[in-house]
KEKE-3310 file (N, C-alpha, C; in steps of 0.2 Angstrom, whole numbers, plus 5000, padded with zeros to 4 digits):
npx = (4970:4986:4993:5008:5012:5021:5032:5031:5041:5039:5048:5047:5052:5045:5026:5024:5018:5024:5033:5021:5014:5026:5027:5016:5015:5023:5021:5009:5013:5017:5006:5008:5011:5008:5010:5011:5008:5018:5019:5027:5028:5033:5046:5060:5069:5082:5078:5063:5069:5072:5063:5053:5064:5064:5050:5052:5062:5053:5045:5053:5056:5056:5062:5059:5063:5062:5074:5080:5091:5105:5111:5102:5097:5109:5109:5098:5101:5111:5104:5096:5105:5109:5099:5097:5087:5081:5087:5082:5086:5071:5071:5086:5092:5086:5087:5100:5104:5097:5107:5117:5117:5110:5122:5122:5117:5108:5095:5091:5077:5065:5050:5048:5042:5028:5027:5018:5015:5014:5007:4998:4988:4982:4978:4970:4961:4955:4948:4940:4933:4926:4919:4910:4902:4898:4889:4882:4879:4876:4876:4874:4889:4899:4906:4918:4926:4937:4939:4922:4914:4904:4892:4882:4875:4885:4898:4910:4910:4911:4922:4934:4934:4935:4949:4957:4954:4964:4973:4976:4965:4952:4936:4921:4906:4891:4877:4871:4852:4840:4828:4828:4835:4850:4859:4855:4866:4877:4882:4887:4897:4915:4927:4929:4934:4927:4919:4916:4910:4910:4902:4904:4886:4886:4894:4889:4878:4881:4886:4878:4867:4875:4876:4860:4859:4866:4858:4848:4836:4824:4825:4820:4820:4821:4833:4843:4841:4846:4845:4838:4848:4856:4853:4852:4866:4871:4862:4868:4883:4878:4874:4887:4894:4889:4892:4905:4911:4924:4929:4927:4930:4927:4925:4937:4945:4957:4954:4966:4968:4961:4959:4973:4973:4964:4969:4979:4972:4968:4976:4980:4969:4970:4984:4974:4967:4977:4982:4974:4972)
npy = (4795:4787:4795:4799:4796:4809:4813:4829:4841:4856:4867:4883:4896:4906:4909:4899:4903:4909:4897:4887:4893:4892:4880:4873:4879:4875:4862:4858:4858:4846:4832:4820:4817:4819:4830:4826:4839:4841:4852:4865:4877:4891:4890:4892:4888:4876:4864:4864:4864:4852:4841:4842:4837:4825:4819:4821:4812:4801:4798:4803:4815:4827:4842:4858:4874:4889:4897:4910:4909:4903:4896:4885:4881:4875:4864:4857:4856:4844:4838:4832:4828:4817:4810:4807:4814:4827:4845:4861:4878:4891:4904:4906:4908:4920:4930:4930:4937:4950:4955:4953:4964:4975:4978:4976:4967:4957:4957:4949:4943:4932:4931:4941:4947:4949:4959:4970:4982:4995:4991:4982:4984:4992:4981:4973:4984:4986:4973:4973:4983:4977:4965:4971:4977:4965:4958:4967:4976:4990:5000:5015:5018:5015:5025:5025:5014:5005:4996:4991:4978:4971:4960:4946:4931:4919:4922:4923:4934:4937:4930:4934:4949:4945:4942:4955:4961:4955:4961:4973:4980:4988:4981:4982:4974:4970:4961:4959:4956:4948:4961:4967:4986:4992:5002:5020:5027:5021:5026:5035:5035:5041:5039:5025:5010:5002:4986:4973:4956:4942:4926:4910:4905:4891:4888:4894:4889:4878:4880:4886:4875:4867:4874:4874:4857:4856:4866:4860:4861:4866:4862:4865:4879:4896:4901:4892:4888:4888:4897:4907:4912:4915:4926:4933:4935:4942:4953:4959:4961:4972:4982:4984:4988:4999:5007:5009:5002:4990:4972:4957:4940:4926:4914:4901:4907:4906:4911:4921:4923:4932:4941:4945:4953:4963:4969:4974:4982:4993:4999:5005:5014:5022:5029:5036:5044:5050:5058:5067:5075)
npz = (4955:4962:4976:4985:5001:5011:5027:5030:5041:5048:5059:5070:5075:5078:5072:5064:5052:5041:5036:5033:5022:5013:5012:5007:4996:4988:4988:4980:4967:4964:4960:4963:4975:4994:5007:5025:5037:5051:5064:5073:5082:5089:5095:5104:5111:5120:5126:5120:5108:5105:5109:5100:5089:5092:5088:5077:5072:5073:5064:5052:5038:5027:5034:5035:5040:5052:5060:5071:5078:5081:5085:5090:5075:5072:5080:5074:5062:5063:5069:5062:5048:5057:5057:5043:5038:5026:5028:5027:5029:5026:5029:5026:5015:5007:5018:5018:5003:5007:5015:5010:4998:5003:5013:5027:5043:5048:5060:5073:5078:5085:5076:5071:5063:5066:5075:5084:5075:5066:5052:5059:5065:5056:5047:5056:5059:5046:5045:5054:5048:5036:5042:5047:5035:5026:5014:5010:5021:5034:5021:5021:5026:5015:5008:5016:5013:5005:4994:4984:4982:4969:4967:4959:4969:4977:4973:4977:4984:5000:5003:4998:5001:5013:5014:5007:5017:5026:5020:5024:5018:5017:5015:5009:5003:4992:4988:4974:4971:4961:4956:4964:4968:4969:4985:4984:4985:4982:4965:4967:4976:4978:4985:4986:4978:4963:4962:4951:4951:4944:4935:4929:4925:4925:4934:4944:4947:4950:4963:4971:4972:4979:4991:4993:4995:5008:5015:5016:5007:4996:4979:4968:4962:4955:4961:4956:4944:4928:4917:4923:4931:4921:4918:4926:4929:4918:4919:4930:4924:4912:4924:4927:4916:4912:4923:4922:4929:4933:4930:4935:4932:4941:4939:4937:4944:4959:4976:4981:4967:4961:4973:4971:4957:4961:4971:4962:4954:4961:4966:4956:4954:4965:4962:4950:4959:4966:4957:4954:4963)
capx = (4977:4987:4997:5012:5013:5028:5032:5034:5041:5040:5050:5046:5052:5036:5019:5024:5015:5029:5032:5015:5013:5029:5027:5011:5015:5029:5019:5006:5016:5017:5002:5008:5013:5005:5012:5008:5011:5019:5020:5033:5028:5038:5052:5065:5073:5083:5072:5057:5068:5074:5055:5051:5069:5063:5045:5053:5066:5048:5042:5057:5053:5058:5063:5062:5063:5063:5075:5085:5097:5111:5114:5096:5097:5115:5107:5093:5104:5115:5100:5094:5111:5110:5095:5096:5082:5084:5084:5084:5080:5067:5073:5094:5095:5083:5092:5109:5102:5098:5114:5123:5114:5112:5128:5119:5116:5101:5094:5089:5070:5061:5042:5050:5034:5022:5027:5010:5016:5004:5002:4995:4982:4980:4974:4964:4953:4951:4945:4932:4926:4925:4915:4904:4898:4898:4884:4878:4876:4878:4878:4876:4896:4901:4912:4922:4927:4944:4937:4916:4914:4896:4891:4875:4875:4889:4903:4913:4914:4913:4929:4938:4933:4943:4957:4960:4955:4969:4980:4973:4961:4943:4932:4916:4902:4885:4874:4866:4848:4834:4823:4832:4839:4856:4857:4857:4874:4883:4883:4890:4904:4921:4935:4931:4936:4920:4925:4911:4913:4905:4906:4898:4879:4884:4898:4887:4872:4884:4889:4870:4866:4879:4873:4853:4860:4870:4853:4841:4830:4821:4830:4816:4816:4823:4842:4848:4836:4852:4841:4837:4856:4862:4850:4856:4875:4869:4860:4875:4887:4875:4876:4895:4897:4884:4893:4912:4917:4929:4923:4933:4928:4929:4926:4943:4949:4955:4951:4970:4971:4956:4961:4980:4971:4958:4973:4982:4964:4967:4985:4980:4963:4974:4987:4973:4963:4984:4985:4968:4972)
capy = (4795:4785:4798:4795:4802:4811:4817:4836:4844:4863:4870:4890:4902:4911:4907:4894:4903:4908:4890:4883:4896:4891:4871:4871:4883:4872:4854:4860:4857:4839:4830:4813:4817:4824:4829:4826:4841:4843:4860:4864:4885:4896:4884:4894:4885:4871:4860:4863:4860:4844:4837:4843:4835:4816:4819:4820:4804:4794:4800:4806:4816:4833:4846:4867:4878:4895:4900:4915:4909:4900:4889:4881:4880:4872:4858:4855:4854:4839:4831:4830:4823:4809:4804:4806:4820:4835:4850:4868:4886:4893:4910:4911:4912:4926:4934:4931:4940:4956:4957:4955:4969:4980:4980:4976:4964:4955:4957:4942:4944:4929:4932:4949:4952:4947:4965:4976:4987:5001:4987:4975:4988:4993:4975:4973:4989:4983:4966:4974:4986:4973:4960:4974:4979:4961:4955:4973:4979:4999:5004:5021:5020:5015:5029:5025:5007:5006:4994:4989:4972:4969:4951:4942:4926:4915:4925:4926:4941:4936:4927:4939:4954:4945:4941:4961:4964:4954:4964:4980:4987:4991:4980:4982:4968:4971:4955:4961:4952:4951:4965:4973:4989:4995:5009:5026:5030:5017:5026:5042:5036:5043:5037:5016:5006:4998:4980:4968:4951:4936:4918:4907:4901:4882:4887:4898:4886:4871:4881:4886:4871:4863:4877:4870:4853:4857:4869:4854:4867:4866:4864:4868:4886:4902:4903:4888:4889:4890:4901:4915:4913:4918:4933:4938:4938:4945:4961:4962:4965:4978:4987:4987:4990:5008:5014:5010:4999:4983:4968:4950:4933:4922:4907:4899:4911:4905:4918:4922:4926:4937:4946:4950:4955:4968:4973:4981:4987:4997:5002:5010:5017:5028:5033:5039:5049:5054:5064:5070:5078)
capz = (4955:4968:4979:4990:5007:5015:5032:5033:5049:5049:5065:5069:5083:5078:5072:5059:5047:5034:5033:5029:5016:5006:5010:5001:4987:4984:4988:4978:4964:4965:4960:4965:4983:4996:5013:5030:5041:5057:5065:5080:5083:5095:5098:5106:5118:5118:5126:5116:5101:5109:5110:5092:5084:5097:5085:5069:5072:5075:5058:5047:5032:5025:5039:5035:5048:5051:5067:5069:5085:5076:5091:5087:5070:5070:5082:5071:5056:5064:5073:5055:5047:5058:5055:5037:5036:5023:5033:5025:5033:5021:5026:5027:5008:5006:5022:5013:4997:5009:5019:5004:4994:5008:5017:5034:5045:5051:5069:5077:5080:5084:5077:5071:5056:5069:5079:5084:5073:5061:5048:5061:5067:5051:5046:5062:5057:5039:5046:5056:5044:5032:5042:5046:5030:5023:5011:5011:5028:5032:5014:5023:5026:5009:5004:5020:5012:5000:4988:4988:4978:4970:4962:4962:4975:4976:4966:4982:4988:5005:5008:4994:5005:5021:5011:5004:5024:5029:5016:5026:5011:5020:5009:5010:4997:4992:4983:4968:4969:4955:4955:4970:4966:4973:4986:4977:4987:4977:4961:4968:4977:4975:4987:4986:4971:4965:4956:4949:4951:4938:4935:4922:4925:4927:4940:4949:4948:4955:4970:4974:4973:4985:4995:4996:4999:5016:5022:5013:5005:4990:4972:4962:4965:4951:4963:4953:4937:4924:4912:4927:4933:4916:4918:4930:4927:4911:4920:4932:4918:4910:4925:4928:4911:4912:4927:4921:4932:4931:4932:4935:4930:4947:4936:4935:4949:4968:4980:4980:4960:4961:4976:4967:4953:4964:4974:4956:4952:4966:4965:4949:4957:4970:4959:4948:4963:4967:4950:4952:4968)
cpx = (4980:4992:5000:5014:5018:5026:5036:5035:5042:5040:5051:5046:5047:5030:5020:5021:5018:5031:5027:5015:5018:5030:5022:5012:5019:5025:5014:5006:5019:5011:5001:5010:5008:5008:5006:5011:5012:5021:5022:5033:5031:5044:5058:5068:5076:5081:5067:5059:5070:5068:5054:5057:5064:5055:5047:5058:5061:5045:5048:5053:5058:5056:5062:5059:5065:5066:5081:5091:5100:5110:5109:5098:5104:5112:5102:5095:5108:5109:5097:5098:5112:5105:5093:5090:5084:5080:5085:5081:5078:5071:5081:5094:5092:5087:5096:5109:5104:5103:5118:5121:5114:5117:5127:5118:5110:5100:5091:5084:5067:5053:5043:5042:5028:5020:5019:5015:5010:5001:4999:4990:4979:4975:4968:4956:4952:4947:4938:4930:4925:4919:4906:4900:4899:4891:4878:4874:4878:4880:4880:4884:4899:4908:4918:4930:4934:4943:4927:4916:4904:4898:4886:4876:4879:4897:4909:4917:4915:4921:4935:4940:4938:4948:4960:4961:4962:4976:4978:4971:4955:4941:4927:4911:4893:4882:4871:4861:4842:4828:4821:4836:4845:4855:4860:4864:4878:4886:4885:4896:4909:4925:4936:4930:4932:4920:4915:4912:4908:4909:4903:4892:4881:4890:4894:4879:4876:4885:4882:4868:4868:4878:4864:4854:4861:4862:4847:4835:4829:4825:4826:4812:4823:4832:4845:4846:4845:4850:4842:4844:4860:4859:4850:4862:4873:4869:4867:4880:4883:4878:4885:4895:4895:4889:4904:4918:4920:4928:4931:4930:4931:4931:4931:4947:4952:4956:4957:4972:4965:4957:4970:4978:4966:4963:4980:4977:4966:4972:4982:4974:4967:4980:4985:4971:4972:4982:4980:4968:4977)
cpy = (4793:4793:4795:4800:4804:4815:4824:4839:4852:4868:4878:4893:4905:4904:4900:4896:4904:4901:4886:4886:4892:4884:4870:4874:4876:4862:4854:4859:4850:4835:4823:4812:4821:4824:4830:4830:4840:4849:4861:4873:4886:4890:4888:4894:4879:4863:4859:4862:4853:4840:4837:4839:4823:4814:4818:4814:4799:4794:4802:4808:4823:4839:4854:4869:4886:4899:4904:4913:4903:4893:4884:4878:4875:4863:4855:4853:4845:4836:4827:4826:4816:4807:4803:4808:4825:4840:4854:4875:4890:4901:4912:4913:4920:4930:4934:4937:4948:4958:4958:4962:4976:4981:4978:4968:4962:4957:4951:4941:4938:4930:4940:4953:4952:4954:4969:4981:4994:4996:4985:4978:4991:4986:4975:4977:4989:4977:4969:4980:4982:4968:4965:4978:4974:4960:4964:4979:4989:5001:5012:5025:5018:5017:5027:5017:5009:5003:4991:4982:4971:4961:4949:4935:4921:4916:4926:4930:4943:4935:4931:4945:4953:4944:4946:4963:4963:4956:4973:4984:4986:4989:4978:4976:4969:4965:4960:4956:4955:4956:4969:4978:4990:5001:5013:5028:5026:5019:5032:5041:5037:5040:5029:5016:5002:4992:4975:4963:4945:4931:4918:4906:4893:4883:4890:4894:4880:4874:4883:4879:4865:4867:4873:4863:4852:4859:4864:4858:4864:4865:4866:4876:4892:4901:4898:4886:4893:4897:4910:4917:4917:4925:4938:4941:4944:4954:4965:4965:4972:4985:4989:4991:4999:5010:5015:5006:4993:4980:4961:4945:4928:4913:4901:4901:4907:4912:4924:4928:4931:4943:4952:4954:4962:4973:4977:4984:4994:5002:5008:5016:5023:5031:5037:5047:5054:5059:5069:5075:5083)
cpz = (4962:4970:4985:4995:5009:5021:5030:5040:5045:5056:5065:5075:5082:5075:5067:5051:5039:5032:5030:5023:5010:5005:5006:4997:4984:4984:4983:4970:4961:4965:4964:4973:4988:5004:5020:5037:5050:5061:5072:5080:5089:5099:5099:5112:5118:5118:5122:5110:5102:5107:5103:5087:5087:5092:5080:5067:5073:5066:5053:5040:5031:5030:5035:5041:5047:5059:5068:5075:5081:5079:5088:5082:5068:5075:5080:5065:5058:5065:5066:5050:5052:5058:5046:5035:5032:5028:5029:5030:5025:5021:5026:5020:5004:5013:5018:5009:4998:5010:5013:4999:4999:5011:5023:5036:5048:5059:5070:5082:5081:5081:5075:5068:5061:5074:5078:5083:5070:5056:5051:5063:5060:5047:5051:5060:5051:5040:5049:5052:5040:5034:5044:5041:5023:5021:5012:5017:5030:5027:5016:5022:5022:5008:5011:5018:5004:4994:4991:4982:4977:4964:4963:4967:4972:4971:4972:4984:4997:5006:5004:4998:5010:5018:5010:5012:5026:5025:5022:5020:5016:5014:5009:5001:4998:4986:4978:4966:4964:4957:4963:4969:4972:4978:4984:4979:4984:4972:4963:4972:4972:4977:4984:4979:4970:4958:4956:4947:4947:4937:4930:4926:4927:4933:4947:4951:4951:4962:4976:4975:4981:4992:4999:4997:5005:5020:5020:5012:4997:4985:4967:4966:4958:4953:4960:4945:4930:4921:4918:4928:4927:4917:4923:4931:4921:4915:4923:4929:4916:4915:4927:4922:4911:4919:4926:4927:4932:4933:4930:4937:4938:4943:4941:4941:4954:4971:4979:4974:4961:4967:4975:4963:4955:4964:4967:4954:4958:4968:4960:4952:4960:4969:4956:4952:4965:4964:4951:4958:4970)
residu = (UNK:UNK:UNK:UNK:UNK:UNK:UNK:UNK:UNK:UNK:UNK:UNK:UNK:UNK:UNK:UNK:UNK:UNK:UNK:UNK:UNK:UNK:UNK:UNK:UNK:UNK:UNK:UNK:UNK:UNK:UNK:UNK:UNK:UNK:UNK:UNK:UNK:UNK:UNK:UNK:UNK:UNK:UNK:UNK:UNK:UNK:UNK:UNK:UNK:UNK:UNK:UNK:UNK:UNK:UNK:UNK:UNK:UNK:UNK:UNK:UNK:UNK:UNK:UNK:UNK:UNK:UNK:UNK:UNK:UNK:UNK:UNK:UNK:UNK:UNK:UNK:UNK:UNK:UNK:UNK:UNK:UNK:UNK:UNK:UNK:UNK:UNK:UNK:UNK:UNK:UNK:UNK:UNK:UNK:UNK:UNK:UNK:UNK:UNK:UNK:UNK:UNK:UNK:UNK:UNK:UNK:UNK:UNK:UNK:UNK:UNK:UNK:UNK:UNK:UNK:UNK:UNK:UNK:UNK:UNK:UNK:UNK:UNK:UNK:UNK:UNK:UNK:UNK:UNK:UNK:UNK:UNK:UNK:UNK:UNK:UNK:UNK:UNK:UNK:UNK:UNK:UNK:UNK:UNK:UNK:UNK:UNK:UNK:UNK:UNK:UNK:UNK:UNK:UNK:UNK:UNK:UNK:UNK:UNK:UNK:UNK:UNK:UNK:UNK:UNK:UNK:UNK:UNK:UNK:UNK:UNK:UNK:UNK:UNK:UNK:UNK:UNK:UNK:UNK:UNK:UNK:UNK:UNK:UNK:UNK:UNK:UNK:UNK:UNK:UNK:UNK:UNK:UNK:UNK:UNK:UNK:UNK:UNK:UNK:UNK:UNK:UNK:UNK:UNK:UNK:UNK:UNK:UNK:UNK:UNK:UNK:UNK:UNK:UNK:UNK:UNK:UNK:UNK:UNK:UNK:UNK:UNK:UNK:UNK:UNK:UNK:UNK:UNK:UNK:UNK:UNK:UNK:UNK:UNK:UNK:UNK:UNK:UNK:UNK:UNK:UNK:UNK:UNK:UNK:UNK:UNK:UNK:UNK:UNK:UNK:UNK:UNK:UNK:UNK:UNK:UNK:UNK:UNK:UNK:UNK:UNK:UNK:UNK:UNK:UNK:UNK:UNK:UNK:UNK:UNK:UNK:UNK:UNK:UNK:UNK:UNK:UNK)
# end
């Protein structure tokens, strides 16, 4: 498929990262295009919008921005009408929405969500418990973990795990390999939410593979043998299905869709333990 390029600018008193998220959700969406970003963070000054607007008149393309001092923003709208760039602020219409709804008025934070608040530390110590009890390491602290992911090799419960981290859940991952039992404290926890993750056989034998090519290891060996793989998913299921616990097909998944779909596993999980308490 031919694709055609466009200049993106995304101009941000903070980090930029609100921007990237909703330019690709939204470019994402266009098979035929594809842009090319350009990223202008912590611009709050006029000068440094000055330098940032001198870039985008080299390159014209599609402007959003995200800047709460008016001043800015009104000289980043004109500088854009004259050069015959669309400009939008991603977030006035969602502000609008609030202030309208609420009765209240916005504050004028630059980088406001970025505050070391209790989320931000909360995320932080789900990130390090998580990396420390990745691919099954301190099973011992287990119960200390808010959700624990098991899957046999390649079902990614690695980068799933930082993704729920970076929600602040504590998510700990354990491999399920052939004719290695579990440790016995798995089947006795109570607090963590224990999710069991499966693909197919030919998704999970494409990705092992692409694995032994990168480390140039053998391929004639059981970890990519379709036959064992199935036999292994296979057992995997058995045991989720013997201890009751939910189980979610990565197949198809991106890391994204399977960690929304944990992150309501888990919802419900801590409402039940609620009732229960």
């Amino acid at each position: 498929m031919n694709r055609n390029y466009f200049h993106l600018h995304l101009v941000s008193d903070a980090t930029g990262e609100t921007l990237i998220a909703v330019s690709r959700a939204v470019s994402a969406l266009f098979l035929s295009a594809a842009s090319i970003e350009h990223v202008y963070p912590l611009i709050r000054s006029k000068t440094q919008l000055d330098r940032a607007i001198a870039e985008i008149s080299t390159a014209p393309g599609i402007v959003l921005y995200t800047l709460v001092d008016a001043e800015l923003s009104d000289v980043l709208q004109r500088a854009c009408e004259e050069m015959g760039s669309p400009c939008l602020s991603v977030l006035q219409p969602v502000i609008g929405l609030f202030q309208s709804y609420l009765g209240a008025v916005s504050t004028s934070r630059p980088g406001a969500q970025h505050m070391l608040n209790a989320e931000y530390f909360k995320r932080i110590d789900a990130l390090n418990f998580t990396m420390m009890h990745d691919d099954g390491q301190q099973p011992e602290n287990m119960e200390q973990a808010d959700v624990l992911l098991l899957g046999v090799s390649r079902t990614s419960k690695t980068p799933t795990s930082i993704y729920l981290a970076n929600r602040g859940i504590k998510t700990a991952n354990i491999p399920l390999v052939p004719n290695v039992p579990l440790p016995s404290s798995v089947t006795g926890l109570k607090k963590p939410l224990v999710v069991g993750l499966v693909a197919s056989p030919e998704r999970i034998v494409q990705i092992r593979q692409n694995r032994l090519l990168t480390l140039n290891a053998d391929q004639e060996t059981p970890y990519v043998d379709r036959m064992s793989v199935a036999e292994e998913i296979a057992e995997s299921k058995k045991l989720f299905a013997a201890h009751g616990w939910p189980i979610i097909d990565v197949t198809r998944r991106s890391i994204e869709e399977t960690a929304a779909a944990i992150m309501d596993l888990y919802k419900e999980h801590r409402q039940k333990q609620a009732a229960e308490t």
